[in-house]
C-alpha positions in Angstrom: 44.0 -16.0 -14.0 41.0 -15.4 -16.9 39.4 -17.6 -15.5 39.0 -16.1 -11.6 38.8 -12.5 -13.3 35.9 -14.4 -15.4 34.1 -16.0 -11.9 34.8 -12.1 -10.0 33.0 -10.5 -12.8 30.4 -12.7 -13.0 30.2 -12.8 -9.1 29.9 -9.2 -9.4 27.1 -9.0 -12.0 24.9 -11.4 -10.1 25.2 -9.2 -6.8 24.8 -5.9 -8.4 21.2 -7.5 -10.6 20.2 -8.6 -7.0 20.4 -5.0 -5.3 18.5 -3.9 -7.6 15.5 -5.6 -7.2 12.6 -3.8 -6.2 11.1 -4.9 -2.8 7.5 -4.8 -2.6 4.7 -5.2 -0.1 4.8 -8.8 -0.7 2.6 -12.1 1.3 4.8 -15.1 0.5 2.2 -17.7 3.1 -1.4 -18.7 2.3 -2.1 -18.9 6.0 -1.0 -15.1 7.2 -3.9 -12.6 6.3 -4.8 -9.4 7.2 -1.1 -7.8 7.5 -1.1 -3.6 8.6 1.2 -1.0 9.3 0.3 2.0 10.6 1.2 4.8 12.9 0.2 4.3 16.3 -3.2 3.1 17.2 -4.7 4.7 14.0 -4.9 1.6 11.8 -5.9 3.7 8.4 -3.1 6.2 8.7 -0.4 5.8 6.5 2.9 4.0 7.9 5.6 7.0 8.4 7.5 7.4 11.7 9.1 10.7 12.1 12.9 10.4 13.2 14.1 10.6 17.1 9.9 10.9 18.0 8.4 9.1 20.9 5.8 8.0 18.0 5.4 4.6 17.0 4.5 2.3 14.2 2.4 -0.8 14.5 2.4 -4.2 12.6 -0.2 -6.4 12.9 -1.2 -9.6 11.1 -2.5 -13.0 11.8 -1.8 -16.7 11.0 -5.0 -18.9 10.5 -4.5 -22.3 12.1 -3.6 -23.9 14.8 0.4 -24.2 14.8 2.3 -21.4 14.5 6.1 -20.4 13.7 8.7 -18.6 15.3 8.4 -15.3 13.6 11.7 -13.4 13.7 11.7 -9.5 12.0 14.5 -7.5 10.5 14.2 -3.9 9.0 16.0 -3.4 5.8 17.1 0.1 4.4 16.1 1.3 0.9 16.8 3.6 -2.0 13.8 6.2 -2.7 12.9 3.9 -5.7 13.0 1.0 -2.6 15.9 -1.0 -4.0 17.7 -2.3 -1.4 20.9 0.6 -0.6 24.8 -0.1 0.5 24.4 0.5 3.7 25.7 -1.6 6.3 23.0 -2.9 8.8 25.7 -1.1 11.5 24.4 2.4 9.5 20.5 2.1 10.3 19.5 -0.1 12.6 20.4 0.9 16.5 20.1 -2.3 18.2 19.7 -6.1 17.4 19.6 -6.5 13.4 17.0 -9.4 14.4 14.0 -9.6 16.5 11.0 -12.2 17.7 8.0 -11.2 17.8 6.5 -12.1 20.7 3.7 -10.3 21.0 1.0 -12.9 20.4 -3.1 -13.7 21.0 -5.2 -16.8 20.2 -8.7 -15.9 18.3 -11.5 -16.1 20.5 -15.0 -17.7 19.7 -14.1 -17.7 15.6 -15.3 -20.5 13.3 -11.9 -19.9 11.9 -9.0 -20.0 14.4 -6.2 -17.9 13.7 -3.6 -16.3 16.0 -3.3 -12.3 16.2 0.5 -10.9 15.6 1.8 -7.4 16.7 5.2 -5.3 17.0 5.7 -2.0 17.6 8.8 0.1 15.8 11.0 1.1 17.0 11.2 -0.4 19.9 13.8 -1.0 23.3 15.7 -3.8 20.9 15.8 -2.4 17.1 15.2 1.6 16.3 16.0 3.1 12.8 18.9 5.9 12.8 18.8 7.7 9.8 15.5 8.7 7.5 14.2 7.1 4.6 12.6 3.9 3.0 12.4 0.7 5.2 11.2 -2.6 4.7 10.4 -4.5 7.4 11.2 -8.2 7.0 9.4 -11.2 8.8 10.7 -14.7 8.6 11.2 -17.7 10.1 13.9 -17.3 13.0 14.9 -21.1 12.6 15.0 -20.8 8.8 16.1 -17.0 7.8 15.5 -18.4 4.1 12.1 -18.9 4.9 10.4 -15.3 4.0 6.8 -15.1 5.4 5.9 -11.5 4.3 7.5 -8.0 3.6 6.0 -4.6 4.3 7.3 -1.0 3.2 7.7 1.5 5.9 9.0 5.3 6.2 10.9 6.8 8.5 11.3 11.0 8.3 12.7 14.1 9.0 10.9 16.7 8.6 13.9 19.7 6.9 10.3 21.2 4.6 7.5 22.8 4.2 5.3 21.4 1.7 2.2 23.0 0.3 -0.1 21.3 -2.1 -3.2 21.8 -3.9 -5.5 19.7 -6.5 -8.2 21.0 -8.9 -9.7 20.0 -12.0 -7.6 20.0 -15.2 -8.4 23.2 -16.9 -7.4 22.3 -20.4 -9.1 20.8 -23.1 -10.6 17.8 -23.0 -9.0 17.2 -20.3 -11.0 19.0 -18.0 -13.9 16.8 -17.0 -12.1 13.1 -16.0 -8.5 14.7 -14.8 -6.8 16.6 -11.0 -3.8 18.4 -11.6 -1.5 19.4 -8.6 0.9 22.3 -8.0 3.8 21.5 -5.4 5.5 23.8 -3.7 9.0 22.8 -1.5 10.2 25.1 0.6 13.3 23.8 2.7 15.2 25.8 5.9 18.8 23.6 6.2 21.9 25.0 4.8 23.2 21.3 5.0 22.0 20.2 1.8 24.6 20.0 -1.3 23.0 21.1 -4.9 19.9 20.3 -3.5 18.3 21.1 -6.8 20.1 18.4 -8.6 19.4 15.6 -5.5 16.2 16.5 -4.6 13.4 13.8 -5.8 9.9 13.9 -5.3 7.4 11.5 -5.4 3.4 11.5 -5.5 1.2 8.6 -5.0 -2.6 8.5 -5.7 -4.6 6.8 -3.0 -1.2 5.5 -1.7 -0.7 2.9 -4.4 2.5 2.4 -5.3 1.5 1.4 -9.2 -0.5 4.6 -9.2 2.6 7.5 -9.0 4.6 10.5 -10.6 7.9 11.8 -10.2 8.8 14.9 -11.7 11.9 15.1 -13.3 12.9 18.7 -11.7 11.2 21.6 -10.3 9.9 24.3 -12.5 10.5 26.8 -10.4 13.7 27.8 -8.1 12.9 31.1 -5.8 15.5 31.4 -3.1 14.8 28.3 -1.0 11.8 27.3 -2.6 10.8 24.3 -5.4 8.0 25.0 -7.4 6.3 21.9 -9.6 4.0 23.2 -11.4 4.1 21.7 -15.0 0.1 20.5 -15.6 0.9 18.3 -18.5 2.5 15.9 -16.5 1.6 16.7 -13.0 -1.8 15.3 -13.4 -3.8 11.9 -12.4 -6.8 10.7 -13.6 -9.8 11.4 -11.5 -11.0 7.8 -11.5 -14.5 6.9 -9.4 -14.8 6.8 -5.7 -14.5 3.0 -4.1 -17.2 0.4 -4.0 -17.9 -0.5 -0.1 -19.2 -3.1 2.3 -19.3 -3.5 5.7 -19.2 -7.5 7.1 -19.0 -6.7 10.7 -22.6 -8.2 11.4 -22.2 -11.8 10.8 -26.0 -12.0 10.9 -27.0 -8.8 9.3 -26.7 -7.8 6.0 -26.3 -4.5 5.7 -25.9 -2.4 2.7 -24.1 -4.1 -0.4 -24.3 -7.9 1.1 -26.7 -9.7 -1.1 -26.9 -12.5 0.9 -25.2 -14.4 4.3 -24.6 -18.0 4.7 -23.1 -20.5 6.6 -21.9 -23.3 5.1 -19.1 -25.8 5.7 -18.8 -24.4 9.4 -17.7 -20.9 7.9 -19.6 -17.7 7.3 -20.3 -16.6 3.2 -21.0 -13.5 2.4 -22.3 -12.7 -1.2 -22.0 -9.2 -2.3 -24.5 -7.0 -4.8 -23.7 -7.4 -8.2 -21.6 -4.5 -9.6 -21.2 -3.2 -13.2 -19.6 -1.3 -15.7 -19.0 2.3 -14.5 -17.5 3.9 -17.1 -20.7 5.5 -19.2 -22.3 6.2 -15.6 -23.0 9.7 -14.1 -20.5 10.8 -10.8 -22.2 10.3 -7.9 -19.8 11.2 -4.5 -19.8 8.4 -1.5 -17.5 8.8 1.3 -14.7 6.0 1.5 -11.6 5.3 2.6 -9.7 5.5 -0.9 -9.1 1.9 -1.1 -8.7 1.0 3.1 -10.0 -0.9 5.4 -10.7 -1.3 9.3 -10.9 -4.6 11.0 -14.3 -4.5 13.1 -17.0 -6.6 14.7 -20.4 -6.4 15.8 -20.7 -6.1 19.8 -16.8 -6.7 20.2 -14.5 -4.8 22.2 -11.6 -6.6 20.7 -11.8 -7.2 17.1 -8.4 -8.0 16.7 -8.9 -11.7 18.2 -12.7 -11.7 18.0 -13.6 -10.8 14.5 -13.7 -13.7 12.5 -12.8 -14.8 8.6 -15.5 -15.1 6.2 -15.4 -15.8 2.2 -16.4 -13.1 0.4 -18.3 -13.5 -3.3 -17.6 -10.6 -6.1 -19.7 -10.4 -9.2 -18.5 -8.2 -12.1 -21.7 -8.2 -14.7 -20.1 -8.1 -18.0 -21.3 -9.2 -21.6 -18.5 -11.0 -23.0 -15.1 -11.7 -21.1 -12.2 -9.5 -22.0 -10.6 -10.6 -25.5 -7.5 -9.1 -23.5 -6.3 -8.4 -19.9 -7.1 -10.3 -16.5 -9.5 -8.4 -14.3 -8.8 -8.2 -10.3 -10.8 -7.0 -7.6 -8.3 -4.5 -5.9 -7.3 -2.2 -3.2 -6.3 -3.0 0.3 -8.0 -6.0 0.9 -6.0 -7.3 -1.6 -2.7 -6.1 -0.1 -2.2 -4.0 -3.6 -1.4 -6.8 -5.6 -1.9 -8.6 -8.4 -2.5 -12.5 -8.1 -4.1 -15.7 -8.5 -5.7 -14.9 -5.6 -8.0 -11.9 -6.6 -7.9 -12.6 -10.2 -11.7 -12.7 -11.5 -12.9 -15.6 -13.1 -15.8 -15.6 -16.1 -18.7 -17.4 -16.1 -20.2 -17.9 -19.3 -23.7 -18.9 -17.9 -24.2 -16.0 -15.8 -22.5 -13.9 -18.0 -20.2 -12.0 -15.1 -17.0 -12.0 -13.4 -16.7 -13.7 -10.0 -14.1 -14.1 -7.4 -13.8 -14.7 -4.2 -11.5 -13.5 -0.8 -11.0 -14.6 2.5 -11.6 -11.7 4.5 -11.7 -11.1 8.0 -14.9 -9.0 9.3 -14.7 -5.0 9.2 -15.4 -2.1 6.2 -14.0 -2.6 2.8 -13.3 -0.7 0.3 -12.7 -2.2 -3.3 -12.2 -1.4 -7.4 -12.1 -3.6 -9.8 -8.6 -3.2 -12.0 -7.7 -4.5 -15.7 -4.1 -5.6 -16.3 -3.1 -5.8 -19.8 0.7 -6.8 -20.6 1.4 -6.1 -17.1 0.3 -2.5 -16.9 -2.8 -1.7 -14.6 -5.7 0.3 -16.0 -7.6 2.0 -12.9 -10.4 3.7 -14.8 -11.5 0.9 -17.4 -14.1 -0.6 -15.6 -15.0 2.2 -12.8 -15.3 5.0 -14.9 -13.2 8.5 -14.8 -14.5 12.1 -13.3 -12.3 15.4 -12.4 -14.8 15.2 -9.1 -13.7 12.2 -7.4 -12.5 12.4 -4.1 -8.7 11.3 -4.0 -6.3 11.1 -1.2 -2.5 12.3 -2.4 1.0 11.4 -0.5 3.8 13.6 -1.4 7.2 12.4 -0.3 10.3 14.5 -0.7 13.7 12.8 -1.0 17.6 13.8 -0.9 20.6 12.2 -2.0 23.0 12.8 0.4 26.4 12.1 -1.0 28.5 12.1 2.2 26.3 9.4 3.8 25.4 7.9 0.1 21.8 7.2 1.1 18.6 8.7 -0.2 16.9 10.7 2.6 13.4 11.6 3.4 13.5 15.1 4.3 9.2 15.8 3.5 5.9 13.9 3.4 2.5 15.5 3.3 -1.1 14.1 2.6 -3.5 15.7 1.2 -7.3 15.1 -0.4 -8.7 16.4 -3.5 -12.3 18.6 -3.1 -15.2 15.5 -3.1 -18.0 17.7 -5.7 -21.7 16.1 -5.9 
């Protein structure tokens, strides 16, 4: 009897360590590249679908090669701090809990065949019924073990009325490298319980999901509005606007690109040397906070007719780091943190290089230090109060009857750009 009270326990332990994982944007094959979500046709919008709306999302991605699997999806509901929650599939998902995607394109005229991938959510076979975090799961409809990618998604109801507003941190020494943000919540449904205690909000910078507060409670209550207002921890670093280049000319290079070549029946593109920014002055350059859009030159279809190119980074530098990895960073690199955009030093030419596979359009790029697993945004690219930044705010509630974490808010909003 120990013994199978022993094996329940453990049983028990092991199940409870695995919902709580964390579940991440996350490419587990070499071969699929270029993976968006989006909302609609607007591939640099930010990947929330408001509940019961004719809106939709869009997935796309590709798989470079010739032979292709049978790519099955499945949506997966999440807590706000996107652990997986206790709901049965039966409770959010309106439909099949599995899918194909069949929506598929072969590349055309590439020096790098691929095939082009897309899905739309929801859709006539699989909708989303209550609000909150989602990550959509592809894999391999003969193998279900075989995971080929996940990506984080949002679904919403909109129960407030966010305002927002960034400035420069007025205190101190603090004033010339930090924003700070006032957040006001104002909410119009009697059917929330102790909403003060279940509330949660949530700010990303640049929507980076390493790069985020969340304030422990409001610092204001007035009728039915939340006031967060407290400017010693409601506060990001300014950081420095995003490098930039544009590859959609495969025989043009335009600003940034040092040099185009074509070697081994592929196209290389080697970008201008960057540097340290940290000591430099602000200058303002309009980007797309860490983005990108897929493009190519004379193309009406850049989805199947852009093609893949390696692209060469150069980080000039003295001496390599004595500690830390340095990555270059931001979309391109699906926000992570891997072998794959890793730097590498090169004593003779006394700079960080790296290289990406990318597939032709306008980049945007930083370069990040990780040091005992912690990212450091402002290291290398330098830190102003002026910097353009682009802010989410998501507002969740725990709603005790239906024990899931809802998203009752979202809002976007952009700091002042100041030459």
């Amino acid at each position: 009897m120990k013994k199978i009270l022993l094996l329940i326990v453990v049983v028990f332990l092991f199940t409870s360590a695995f919902c709580q994982e964390i579940l991440y944007n996350k490419i587990y094959d070499e071969n699929i590249k270029t993976v968006l979500m989006y909302s609609g046709d607007d591939d640099v919008s930010w990947p929330v679908w408001d509940l019961g709306s004719r809106k939709y999302l869009t997935l796309s991605f590709d798989y470079l090669g010739e032979e292709t699997s049978d790519y099955s999806y499945t949506i997966i509901h999440c807590n706000s701090d996107w652990t997986q929650s206790d709901l049965d599939e039966s409770e959010y998902i309106d439909g099949y809990f599995e899918d194909q995607i069949s929506d598929y394109q072969s590349s055309f005229n590439t020096t790098v065949n691929y095939t082009h991938f897309s899905l739309q959510m929801p859709n006539e076979y699989m909708r989303p019924m209550i609000s909150g975090n989602y990550i959509l799961k592809v894999f391999n409809g003969s193998d279900p073990d075989e995971i080929f990618f996940t990506k984080r998604f949002m679904v919403v109801e909109r129960k407030t009325n966010i305002q927002a507003t960034v400035q420069n941190m007025n205190q101190g020494s603090y004033f010339y490298n930090d924003q700070e943000l006032e957040i006001k919540v104002d909410y119009f449904e009697n059917e929330f319980y102790d909403i003060a205690q279940n509330l949660k909000v949530l700010i990303l910078k640049n929507r980076s999901w390493y790069d985020y507060l969340q304030p422990d409670k409001p610092d204001m209550i007035q009728e039915n509005e939340f006031t967060f207002n407290n400017f010693t921890y409601l506060k990001f670093k300014g950081g420095n606007e995003f490098h930039h280049f544009n590859i959609k000319n495969i025989h043009y290079a335009g600003e940034n690109i040092r040099n185009i070549s074509f070697m081994d029946y592929m196209y290389h593109f080697q970008l201008a040397n960057n540097k340290d920014r940290t000591f430099d002055e602000y200058i303002y350059k309009p980007d797309l906070n860490g983005l990108y859009r897929i493009d190519a030159s004379q193309s009406q279809y850049p989805e199947t007719e852009a093609d893949y190119s390696f692209v060469y980074f150069t980080l000039n530098m003295d001496a390599p780091m004595q500690q830390g990895e340095i990555y270059v960073w931001g979309a391109l690199s699906n926000y992570e943190f891997t072998e794959e955009n890793k730097m590498q030093y090169n004593f003779e030419q006394k700079a960080y290089e790296g290289r990406l596979l990318l597939k032709q359009g306008y980049y945007n790029y930083q370069y990040v230090l990780m040091e005992k697993g912690k990212p450091d945004f402002t290291y290398i690219e330098g830190n102003h109060a002026q910097t353009e930044n682009l802010y989410t705010i998501l507002v969740y509630y725990h709603d005790f009857r239906g024990d899931y974490d809802r998203l009752i808010g979202e809002i976007e909003i952009s700091s002042e750009p100041k030459n």
